[in-house]
C-alpha positions in Angstrom: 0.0 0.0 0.0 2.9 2.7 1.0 3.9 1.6 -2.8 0.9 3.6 -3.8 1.3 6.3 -1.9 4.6 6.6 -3.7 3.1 6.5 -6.3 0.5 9.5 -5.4 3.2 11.2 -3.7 5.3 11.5 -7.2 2.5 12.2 -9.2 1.7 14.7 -6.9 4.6 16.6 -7.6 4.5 16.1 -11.2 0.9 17.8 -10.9 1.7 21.1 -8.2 5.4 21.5 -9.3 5.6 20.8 -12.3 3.4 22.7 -15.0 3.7 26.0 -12.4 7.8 26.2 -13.0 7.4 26.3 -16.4 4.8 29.7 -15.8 7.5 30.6 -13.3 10.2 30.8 -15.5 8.1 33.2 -17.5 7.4 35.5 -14.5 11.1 35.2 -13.0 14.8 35.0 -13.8 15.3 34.1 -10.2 15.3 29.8 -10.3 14.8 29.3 -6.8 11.9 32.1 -7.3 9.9 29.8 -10.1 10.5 26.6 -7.9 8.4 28.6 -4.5 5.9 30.0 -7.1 5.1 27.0 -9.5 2.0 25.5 -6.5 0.5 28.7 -6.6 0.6 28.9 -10.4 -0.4 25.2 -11.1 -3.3 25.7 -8.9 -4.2 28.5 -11.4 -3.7 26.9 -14.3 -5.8 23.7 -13.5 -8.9 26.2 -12.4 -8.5 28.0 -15.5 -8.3 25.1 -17.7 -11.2 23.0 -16.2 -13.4 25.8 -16.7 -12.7 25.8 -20.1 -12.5 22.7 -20.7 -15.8 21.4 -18.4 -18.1 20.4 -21.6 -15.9 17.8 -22.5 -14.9 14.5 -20.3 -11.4 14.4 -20.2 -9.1 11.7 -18.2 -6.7 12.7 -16.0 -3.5 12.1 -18.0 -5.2 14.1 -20.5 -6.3 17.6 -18.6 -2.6 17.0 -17.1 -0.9 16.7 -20.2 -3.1 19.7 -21.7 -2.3 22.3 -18.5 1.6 21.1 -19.2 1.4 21.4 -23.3 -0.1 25.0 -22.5 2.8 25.8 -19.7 5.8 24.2 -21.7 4.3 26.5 -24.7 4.3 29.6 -22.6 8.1 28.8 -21.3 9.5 28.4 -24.6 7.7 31.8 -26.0 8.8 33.7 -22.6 11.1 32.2 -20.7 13.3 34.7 -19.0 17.3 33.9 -18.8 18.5 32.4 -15.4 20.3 34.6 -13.0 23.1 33.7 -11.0 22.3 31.9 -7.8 25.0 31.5 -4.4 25.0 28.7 -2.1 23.0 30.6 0.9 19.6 30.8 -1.0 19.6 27.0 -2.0 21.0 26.9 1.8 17.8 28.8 3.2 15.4 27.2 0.6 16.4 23.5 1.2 16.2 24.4 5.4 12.4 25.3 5.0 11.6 22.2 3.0 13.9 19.5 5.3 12.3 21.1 8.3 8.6 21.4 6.9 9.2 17.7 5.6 10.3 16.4 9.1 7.7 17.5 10.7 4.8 16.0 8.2 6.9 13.2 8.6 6.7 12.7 12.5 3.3 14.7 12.8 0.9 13.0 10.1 2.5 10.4 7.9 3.9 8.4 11.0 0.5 8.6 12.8 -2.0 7.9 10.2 -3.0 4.7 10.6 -1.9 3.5 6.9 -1.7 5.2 3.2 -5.3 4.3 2.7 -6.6 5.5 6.5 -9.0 8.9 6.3 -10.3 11.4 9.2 -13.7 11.0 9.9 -14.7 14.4 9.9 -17.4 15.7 8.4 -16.1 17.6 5.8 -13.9 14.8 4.9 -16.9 13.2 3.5 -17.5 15.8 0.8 -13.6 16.4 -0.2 -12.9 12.5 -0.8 -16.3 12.3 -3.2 -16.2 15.4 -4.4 -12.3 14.6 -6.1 -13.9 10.8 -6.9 -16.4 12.8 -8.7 -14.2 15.0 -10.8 -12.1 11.7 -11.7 -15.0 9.4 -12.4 -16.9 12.3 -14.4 -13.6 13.9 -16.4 -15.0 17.1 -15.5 -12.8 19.4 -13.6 -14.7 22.7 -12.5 -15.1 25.0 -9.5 -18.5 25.9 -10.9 -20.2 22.6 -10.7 -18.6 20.8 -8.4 -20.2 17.6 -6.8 -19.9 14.3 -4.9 -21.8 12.8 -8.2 -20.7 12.9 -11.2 -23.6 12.4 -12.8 -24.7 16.1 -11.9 -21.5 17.1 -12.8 -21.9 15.6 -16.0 -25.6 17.0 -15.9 -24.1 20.7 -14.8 -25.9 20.9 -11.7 -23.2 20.9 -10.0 -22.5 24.1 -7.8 -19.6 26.5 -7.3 -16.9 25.6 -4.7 -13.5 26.5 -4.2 -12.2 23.2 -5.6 -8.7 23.1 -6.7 -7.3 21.0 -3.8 -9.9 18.5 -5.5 -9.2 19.1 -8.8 -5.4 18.4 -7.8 -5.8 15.7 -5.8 -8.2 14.2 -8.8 -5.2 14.7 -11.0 -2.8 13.1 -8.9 -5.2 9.7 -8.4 -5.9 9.6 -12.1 -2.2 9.7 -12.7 -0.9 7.3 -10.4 -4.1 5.4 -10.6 -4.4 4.6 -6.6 -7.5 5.4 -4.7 -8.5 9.1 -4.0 -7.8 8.0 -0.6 -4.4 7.3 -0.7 -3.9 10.2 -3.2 -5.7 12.8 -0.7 -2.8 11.8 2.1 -0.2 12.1 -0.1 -1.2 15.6 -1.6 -1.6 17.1 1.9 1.6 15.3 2.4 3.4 17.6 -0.6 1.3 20.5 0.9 2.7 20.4 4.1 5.8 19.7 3.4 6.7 21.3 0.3 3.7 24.1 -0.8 3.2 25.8 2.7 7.4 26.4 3.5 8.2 26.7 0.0 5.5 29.6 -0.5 6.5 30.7 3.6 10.3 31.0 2.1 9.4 33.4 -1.4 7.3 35.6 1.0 10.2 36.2 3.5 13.0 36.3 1.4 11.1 39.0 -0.2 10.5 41.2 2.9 13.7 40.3 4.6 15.6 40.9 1.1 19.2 40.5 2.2 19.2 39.4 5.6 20.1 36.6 5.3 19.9 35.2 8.9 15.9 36.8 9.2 15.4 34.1 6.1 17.1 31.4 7.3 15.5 31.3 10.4 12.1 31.5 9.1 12.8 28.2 7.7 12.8 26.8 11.2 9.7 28.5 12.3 7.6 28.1 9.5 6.3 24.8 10.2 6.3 25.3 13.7 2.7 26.7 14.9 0.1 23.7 15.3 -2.6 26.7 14.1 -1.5 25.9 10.9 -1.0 23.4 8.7 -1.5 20.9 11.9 -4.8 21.5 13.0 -6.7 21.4 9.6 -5.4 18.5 9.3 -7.6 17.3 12.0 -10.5 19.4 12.8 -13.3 19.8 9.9 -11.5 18.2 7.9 -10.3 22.0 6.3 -8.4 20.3 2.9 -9.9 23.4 1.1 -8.5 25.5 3.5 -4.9 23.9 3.9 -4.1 24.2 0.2 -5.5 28.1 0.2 -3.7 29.1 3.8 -0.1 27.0 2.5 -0.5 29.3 -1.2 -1.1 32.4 1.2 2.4 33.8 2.1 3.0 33.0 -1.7 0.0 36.0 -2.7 1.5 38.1 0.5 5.1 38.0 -1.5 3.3 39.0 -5.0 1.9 41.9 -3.6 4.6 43.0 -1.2 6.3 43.0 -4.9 3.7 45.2 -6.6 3.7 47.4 -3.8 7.4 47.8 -3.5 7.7 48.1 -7.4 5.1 50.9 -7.7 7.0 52.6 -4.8 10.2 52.3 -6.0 8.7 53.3 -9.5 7.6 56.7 -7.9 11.4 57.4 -6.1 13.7 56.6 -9.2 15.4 53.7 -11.1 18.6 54.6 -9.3 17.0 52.8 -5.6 14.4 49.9 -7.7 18.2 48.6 -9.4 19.3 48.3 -6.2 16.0 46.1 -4.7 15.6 42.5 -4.9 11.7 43.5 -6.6 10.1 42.4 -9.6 11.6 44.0 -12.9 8.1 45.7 -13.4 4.8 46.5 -12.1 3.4 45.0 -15.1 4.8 41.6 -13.8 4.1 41.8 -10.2 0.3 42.5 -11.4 0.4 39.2 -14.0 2.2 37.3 -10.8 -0.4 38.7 -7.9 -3.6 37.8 -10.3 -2.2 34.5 -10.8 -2.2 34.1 -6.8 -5.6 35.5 -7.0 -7.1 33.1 -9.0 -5.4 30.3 -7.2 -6.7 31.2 -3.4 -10.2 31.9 -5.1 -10.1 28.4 -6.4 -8.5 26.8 -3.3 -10.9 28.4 -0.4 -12.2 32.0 -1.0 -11.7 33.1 2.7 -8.1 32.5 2.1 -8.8 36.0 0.2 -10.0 37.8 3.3 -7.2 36.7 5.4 -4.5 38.0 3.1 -6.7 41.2 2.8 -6.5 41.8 6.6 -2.5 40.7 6.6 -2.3 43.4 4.0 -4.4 46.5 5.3 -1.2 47.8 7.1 0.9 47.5 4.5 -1.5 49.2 2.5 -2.2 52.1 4.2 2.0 52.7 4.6 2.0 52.6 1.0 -0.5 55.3 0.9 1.6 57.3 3.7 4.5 57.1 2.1 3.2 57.8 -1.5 1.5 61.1 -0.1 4.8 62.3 1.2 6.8 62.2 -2.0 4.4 65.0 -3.5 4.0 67.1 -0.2 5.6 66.9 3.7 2.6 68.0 5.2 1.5 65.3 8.0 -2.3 66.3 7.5 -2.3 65.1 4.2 -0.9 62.3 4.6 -3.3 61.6 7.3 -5.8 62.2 5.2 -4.7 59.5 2.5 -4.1 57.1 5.1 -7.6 57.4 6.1 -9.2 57.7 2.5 -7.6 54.5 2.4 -8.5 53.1 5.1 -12.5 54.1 4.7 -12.3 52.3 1.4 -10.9 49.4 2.7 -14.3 49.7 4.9 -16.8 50.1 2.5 -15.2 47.3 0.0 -15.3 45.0 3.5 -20.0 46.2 4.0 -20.2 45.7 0.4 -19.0 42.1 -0.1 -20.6 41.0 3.4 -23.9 42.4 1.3 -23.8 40.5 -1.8 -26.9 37.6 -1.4 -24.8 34.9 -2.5 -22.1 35.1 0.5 -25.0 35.6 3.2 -24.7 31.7 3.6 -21.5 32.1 4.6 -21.5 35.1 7.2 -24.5 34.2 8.6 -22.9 31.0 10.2 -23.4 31.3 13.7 -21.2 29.6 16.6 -21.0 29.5 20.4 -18.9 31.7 22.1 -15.7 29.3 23.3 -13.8 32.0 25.9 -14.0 34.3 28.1 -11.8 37.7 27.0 -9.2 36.3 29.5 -8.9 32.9 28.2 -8.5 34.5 24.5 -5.5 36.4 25.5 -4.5 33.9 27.0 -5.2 31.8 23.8 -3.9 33.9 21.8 -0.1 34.9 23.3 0.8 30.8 24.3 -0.9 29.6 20.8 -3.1 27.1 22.6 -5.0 24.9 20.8 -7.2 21.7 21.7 -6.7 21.0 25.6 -5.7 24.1 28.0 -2.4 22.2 28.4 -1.3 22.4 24.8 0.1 25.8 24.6 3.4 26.6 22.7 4.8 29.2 25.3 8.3 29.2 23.8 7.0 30.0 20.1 4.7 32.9 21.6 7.6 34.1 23.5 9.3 34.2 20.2 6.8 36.1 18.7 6.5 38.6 21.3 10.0 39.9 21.0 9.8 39.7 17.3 6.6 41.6 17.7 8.6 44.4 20.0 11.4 44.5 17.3 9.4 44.8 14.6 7.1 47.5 15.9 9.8 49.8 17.1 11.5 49.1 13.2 9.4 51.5 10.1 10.1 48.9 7.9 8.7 45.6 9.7 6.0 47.9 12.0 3.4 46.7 9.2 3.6 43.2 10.2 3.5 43.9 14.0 0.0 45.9 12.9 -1.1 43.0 10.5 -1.1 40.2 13.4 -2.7 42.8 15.7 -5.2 42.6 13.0 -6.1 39.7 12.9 -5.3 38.7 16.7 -8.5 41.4 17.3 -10.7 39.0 14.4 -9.5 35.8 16.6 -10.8 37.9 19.6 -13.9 39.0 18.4 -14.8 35.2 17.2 -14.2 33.7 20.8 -15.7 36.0 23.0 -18.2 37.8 21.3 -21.8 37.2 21.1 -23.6 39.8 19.2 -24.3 40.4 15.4 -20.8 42.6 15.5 -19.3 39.4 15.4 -20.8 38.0 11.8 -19.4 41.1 10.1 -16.4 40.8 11.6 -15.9 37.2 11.6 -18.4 36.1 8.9 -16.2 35.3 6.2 -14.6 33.0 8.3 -17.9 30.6 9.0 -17.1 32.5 12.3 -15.0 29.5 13.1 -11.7 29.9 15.1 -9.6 27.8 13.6 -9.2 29.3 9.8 -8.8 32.9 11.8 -6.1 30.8 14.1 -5.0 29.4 10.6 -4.3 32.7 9.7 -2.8 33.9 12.9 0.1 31.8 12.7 0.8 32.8 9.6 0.4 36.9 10.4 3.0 35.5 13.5 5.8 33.9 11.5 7.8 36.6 10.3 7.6 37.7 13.9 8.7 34.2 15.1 11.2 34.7 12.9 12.6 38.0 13.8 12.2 36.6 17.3 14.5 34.1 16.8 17.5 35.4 14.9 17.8 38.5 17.1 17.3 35.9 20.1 20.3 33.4 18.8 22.3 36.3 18.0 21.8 37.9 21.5 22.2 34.8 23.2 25.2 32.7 21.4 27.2 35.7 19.1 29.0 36.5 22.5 30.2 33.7 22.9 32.1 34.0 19.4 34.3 36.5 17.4 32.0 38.8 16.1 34.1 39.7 12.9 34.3 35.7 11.7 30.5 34.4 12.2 27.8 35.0 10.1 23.9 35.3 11.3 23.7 31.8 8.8 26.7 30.1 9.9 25.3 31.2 13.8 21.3 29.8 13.2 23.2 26.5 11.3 24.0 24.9 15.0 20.4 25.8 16.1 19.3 23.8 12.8 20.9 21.0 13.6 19.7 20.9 17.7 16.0 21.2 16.4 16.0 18.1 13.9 17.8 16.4 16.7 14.9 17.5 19.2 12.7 16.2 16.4 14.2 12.6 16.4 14.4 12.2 19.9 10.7 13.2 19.6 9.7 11.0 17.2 11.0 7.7 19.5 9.6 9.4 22.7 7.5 8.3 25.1 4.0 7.2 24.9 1.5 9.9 23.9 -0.5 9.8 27.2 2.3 10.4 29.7 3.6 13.8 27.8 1.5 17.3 27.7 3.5 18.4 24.8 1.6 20.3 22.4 2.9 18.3 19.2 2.1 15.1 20.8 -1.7 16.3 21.2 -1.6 16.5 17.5 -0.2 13.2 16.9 -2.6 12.0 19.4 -5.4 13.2 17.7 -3.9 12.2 14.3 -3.7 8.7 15.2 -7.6 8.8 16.5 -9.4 10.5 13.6 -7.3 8.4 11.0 -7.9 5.3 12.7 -9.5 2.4 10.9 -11.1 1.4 13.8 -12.8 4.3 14.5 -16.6 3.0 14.3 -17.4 5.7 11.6 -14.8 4.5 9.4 -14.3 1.2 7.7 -13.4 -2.0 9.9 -10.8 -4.5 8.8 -14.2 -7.2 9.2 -16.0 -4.3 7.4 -13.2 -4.4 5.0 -13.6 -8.0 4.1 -17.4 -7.4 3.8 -17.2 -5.0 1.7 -14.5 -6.3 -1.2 -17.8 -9.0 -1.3 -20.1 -6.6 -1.9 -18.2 -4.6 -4.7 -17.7 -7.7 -6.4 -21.5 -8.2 -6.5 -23.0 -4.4 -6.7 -20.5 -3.4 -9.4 -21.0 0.2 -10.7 -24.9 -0.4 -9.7 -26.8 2.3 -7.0 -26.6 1.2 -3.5 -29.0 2.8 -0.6 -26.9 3.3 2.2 -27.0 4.7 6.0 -24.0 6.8 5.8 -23.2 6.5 9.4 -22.2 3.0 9.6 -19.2 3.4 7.8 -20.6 3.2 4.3 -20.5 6.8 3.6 -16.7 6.7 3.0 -17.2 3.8 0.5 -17.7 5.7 -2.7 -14.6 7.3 -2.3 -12.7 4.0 -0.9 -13.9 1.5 -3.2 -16.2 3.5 -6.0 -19.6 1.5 -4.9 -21.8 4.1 -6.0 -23.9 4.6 -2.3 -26.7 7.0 -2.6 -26.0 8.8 0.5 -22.5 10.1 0.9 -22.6 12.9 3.1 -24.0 12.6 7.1 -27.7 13.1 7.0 -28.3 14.7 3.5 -28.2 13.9 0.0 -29.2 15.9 -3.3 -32.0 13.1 -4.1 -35.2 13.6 -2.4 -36.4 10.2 -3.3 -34.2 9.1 -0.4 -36.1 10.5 2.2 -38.7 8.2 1.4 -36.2 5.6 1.4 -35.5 6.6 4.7 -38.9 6.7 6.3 -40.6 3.5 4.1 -38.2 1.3 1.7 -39.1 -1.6 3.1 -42.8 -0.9 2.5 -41.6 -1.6 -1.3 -44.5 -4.4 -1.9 -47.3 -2.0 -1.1 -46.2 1.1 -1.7 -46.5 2.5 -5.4 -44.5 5.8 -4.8 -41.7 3.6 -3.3 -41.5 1.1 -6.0 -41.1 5.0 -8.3 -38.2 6.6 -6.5 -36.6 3.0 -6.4 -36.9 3.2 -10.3 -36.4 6.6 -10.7 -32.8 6.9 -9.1 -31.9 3.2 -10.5 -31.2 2.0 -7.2 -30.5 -2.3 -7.5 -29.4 -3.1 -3.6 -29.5 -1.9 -0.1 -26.4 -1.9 2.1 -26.3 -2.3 5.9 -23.0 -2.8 8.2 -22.4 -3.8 11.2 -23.3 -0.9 13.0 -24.8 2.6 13.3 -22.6 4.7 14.5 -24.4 8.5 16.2 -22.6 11.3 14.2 -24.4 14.5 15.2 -28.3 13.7 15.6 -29.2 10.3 14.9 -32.7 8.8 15.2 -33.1 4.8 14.3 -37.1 5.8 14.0 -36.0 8.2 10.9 -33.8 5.8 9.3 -36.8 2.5 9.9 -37.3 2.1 5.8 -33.9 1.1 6.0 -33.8 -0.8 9.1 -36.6 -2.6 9.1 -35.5 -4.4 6.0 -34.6 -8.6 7.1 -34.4 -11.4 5.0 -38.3 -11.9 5.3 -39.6 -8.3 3.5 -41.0 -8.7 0.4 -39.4 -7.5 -2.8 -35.7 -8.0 -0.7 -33.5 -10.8 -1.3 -30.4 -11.1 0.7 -27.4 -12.0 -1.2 -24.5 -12.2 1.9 -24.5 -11.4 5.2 -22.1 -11.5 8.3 -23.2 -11.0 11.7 -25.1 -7.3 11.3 -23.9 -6.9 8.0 -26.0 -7.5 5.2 -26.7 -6.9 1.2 -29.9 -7.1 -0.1 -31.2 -7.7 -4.1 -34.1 -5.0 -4.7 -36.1 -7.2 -6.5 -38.1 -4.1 -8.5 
C-alpha cells in the first residue's frame, strides 16, 4: 500500500510542481523564485483550464498533459534567462523544505493509521467524493462541483472553491491509486513542500538581504500547530490547507507590486538596487495568478491575506503622499481615504446575497476575553495544556522588534489585526461578530489558521535577534555569520525532532505536538466506528464484487459513507444526514414498504437503485434517530421485494427485486 502512496506522492509533484515552473520561469529569472511559485501557479492553471475545458470529459493524463502542453508553450515563448544563484539561497530554501518535511513526517505520515486511512470528519466526507467525482466524471470545474458525477456531468453541479480537488483528482488519475491514498499524499506535498516553500518566497522578499531573518524563518515556518496541523484534524479544512499553504506565496506578490510601484515613484537609481520584480506589469500578471489560485482553493483564504495586508496598505498610501507634499495632515488624510475604502469594500462584499450563507454561520462563544488572550499569546489549541509558550515568546520579541523598526512595523499591525478577528470570534456574542468574523464561518480555527501565519515573520525576527543575542557573544563577532550562527540551532531542532519522534507514549507527555499526533492517530484510525473496519473491509470487497457500478442505498453513518470514495460502490447517500436526491427520504422513512407502496416502488426506479447496504453498526454522528432511518432498518431477509445476497453478523446486502 505505501507503494501507492509513492506513487500518489510523485505524481503529486508532477501535478503542483511541475506545469507552475514552467509559468514561473516566465514570470522570473530568479530559479529558486519559479521553484516557490510554481503550486500557486499550477493551482491556477488547473482552475482555469477546467473551466474551459468542463463540456468535455477528459481523463486525467489528459487535462494533465493539456495544463503542461499550454505551460511548456508559454516557457518556450517567454522564458526569462536564469540569473546567477550562491550557495545561501539554495541553503535557506532546502532548510524550509527539510524542516517542513520532518515534521509532516513525524506529525501526520507516522501517525495515520496507513496510506489508505481517512479522518472521519465531516467535511472529509465531501472532499474524498467530491475529487472521486471530478475523476470518475472527467470534468474538472469550481463551478459545478459535486460528490456525483452524474450532476456534474448533468451541470448541476454548484460552485466551490475546488482546486485542492481538482489536484488531488489529478494526482489519483495519474498514479491510478484510490482518492484515498492520493488525498494523504497531496496534503503530504502540501505540508511539506507548498506551505514552506511559499513561507520561504514571502520572507525572502520582505527580509531581502538578511540573510539570517530568512534562514531562520525556515525553522519556524512549520512550527505553529494553528497551521497546517490543526486542519489536518479538525473539519476536515483540505480546502482550507491548500489556500492558507498558497497564502504567504499571494502576501510575496503583492509585497512586490507594492514595492515596485513605490520604487517606481522614487527613481530607477533605488528599484536597481532592490531584490523586486523588474516591473509593475509583472508583479500585477504574478499577484492575479495568486488571486485566481486562493479563489479556487478556499475563498476566505482571500479575506485573510486582505487583513494581513491592510497595514501595508495604508504605509503605502503614507509614504506615497509624502513624496508629493511633507505636510503630515495630508498624509493623514490619504491614510484614512484609504483606510474608509478598505471599509466600504469590506459592508459591500458581506452584502452581496450569494455570501450571506457564509456570514451568517453562527457559533458558540468558546472563551471568556481572559482565556483568549490567553489563547492567543501561548498559541493554545485543543486541551488548556497544549500551549506553545516558547513559540509565543518568540513572537512577542519579534513583535517588539518589529514595531519599534518603520520597515517591519506593518507586520506587527497585521497580526494585531487579525489577533482582534480571533478575539472577536471567541468571545463575542452579538451580530458585530458575523461582520467581523463572517467570512470565516465565524469558526476559530481558519482565523487561528491565519494567525500563525500573520506571526511567523515575527517568530522569525524573534528568533534570529534571540540566537544572536544569546550565542554571538560567545564567538568573534568579525568571523561568524547570522547563517553560519542559526546552522548549530538547525541541527539541535532536527535532533529535538528525532528524539521526539522515539519518545514516550503519547499519554504520559503534555506536549503540544504530541496532542496533535494523538489526535492524528484517532481520527485516521480504521477502527474508528465511523470508518471502515478490517471485518467491514472484508465485507465489503464481497459486496463490490457483486453491486459493481450499480446504486446502493446506504445509511452513511455506519461506515458506508466513505465507500464511494474507498472503493467506488456508488452509495446513494454520501454525506452525514443529506443527499441531493429527495427520493431518499422516502427511502429513509418506508423502503421496506416496497411491496405495497407505489411511490416507493417509483423513487426505487427513478434513481436506479439495485441493492440496499447495511454494516455492522450505526454509529451516532451529530443527531441520529433509528425511528428516521426505519425504511432502512426494518429491511430482514423476510420483507417482500428484498433478497439477501451475503451477510455477516449485522452486515447484510440485499437484491431489490423491482
Amino acid at each position: 500500500m505505501w507503494a501507492s502512496f509513492i506513487a500518489a506522492f510523485l505524481c503529486g509533484i508532477l501535478t503542483i510542481i511541475v506545469p507552475g515552473y514552467f509559468i514561473g520561469r516566465t514570470l522570473f529569472s530568479n530559479l529558486l523564485q519559479a521553484i516557490a511559485f510554481s503550486p500557486a501557479a499550477s493551482v491556477a492553471l488547473f482552475i482555469v483550464v477546467g473551466l474551459i475545458a468542463y463540456p468535455i470529459s477528459m481523463s486525467a493524463l489528459h487535462i494533465y498533459l493539456l495544463v503542461l502542453l499550454l505551460s511548456l508553450t508559454l516557457f518556450m515563448l517567454f522564458r526569462r534567462k536564469r540569473s546567477a544563484l550562491n550557495a545561501r539561497q539554495y541553503l535557506t530554501l532546502s532548510t524550509y523544505v527539510l524542516v517542513g518535511t520532518a515534521l509532516t513526517v513525524l506529525i501526520f505520515l507516522r501517525n495515520i493509521d496507513g496510506p489508505a486511512s481517512y479522518s472521519v470528519q465531516t467535511d472529509t466526507t465531501f472532499h474524498l467524493s467530491c475529487a472521486n467525482a471530478m475523476l470518475d466524471s472527467g470534468r474538472y470545474s469550481i463551478l459545478h462541483a459535486s460528490e456525483y458525477p452524474d450532476l456534474m456531468n448533468a451541470g448541476e453541479g454548484i460552485f466551490y472553491p475546488a482546486a485542492w480537488h481538482i489536484i488531488t483528482a489529478v494526482a489519483g488519475g495519474l498514479s491510478k491509486t484510490n482518492i484515498i491514498v492520493a488525498h494523504n499524499a497531496i496534503n503530504f506535498i502540501i505540508c511539506a513542500f507548498v506551505y514552506p516553500l511559499s513561507t520561504w518566497l514571502f520572507l525572502s522578499s520582505v527580509f531581502k538581504n538578511e540573510q539570517g531573518l530568512i534562514f531562520a524563518g525556515g525553522v519556524t515556518c512549520s512550527l505553529f500547530s494553528y497551521f497546517p496541523w490543526a486542519f489536518l484534524i479538525v473539519g476536515q479544512f483540505d480546502s482550507n490547507l491548500l489556500s492558507n499553504a498558497l497564502l504567504p506565496g499571494f502576501l510575496f506578490t503583492f509585497y512586490q507590486l507594492i514595492t515596485s510601484i513605490y520604487l517606481s515613484n522614487k527613481g530607477s537609481i533605488e528599484k536597481s538596487k532592490a531584490n523586486t520584480l523588474s516591473s509593475a506589469p509583472s508583479a500585477i500578471i504574478i499577484l492575479f495568478i495568486s488571486f485566481i489560485a486562493l479563489v479556487g482553493s478556499q475563498t476566505n483564504a482571500v479575506f485573510s491575506a486582505g487583513v494581513i495586508c491592510i497595514p501595508l496598505i495604508i504605509q503605502f498610501s503614507w509614504k506615497t503622499a509624502g513624496h508629493h507634499s511633507e505636510r503630515i495632515d495630508l498624509r493623514l488624510l490619504a491614510s484614512a481615504l484609504v483606510l474608509g475604502l478598505i471599509i466600504g469594500l469590506w459592508l459591500l462584499v458581506y452584502s452581496l446575497p450569494f455570501i450571506q450563507p457564509i456570514v451568517s454561520v453562527y457559533r458558540e462563544p468558546i472563551a471568556t476575553p481572559v482565556e483568549a488572550i490567553k489563547n492567543i499569546l501561548l498559541l493554545k489549541f485543543g486541551q488548556p495544556v497544549n500551549a506553545q509558550p516558547i513559540l509565543g515568546l518568540l513572537v512577542g520579541i519579534g513583535f517588539v522588534i518589529a514595531f519599534a523598526s518603520t520597515r517591519y512595523r506593518w507586520m506587527s499591525l497585521s497580526y494585531i489585526l487579525v489577533a482582534i478577528l480571533a478575539f472577536v470570534c471567541m468571545t463575542l456574542n452579538h451580530p458585530l461578530r458575523q461582520l467581523i468574523c463572517g467570512f470565516w464561518y465565524s469558526g476559530i480555527v481558519r482565523l487561528d489558521g491565519a494567525l500563525a501565519i500573520a506571526a511567523t515573520p515575527l517568530a522569525t525576527i524573534g528568533l534570529c535577534k534571540s540566537i544572536n543575542l544569546i550565542i554571538r557573544p560567545l564567538f568573534n563577532r568579525d568571523r561568524i555569520g547570522s547563517v553560519e550562527l542559526l546552522i548549530p540551532v538547525l541541527v539541535s531542532f532536527m535532533a529535538v525532532l528525532m528524539v521526539f519522534a522515539y519518545s514516550k507514549p503519547i499519554s504520559y507527555s503534555k506536549n503540544n505536538y504530541k496532542y496533535l499526533c494523538e489526535q492524528i492517530q484517532v481520527n485516521y484510525s480504521l477502527t474508528s466506528g465511523v470508518s471502515i473496519s478490517p471485518e467491514e473491509r472484508r465485507f465489503v470487497d464481497k459486496v463490490k464484487q457483486i453491486v459493481g457500478n450499480e446504486t446502493v442505498i446506504n445509511i452513511p453513518s455506519d461506515g458506508s459513507i466513505w465507500l464511494y470514495a474507498s472503493d467506488n460502490i456508488n452509495v446513494i447517500s454520501r454525506q452525514f444526514y443529506s443527499t441531493p436526491y429527495k427520493e431518499y427520504e422516502l427511502f429513509k422513512a418506508s423502503l421496506y414498504e416496497a411491496s405495497k407502496n407505489n411511490d416507493v416502488i417509483d423513487a426505487i426506479q427513478k434513481t436506479d437503485a439495485r441493492y440496499v447496504l447495511i454494516l455492522d453498526e450505526t454509529v451516532n454522528v451529530g443527531y441520529f434517530d433509528p425511528s428516521e432511518w426505519k425504511g432502512i432498518l426494518n429491511i430482514t431477509e423476510e420483507t417482500p421485494g428484498f433478497t439477501c445476497l451475503i451477510s455477516d453478523g449485522e452486515m447484510r446486502l440485499y437484491l431489490i427485486d423491482y
